[in-house]
C-alpha positions, -999 to 999 in steps of 0.1 A, spaced: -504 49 -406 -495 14 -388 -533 11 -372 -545 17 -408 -523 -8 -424 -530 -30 -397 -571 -26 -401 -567 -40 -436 -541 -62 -429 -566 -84 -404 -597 -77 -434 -582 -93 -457 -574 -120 -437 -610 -123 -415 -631 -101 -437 -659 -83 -414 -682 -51 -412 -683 -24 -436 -641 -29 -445 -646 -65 -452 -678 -56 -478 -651 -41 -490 -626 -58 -495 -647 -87 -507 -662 -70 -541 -625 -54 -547 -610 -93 -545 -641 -104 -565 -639 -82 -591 -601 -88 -595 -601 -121 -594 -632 -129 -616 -609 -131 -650 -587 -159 -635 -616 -178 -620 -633 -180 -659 -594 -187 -672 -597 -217 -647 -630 -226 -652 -627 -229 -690 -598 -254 -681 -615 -273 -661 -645 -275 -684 -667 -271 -657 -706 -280 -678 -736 -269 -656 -756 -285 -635 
């Protein structure tokens, strides 16, 4: 279990490969509400 927890352990740090594709959607999706919440905040206007 230790090389398993340790393989995720250095993607989310240094994503890479096939994990880090990953791992980079599953942050992206669960971050996208609190990037808008901040976003609104800021009033960010395009362009």
């Amino acid at each position: 279990m230790k090389p398993l927890r340790a393989y995720w352990s250095r993607q989310l740090s240094h994503p890479s490969g096939w994990g880090g594709r990953l791992i980079l959607r599953l942050l992206n999706r669960e971050n996208a509400g609190m990037n808008a919440i901040a976003l609104n905040a800021l009033a960010v206007q395009p362009g």
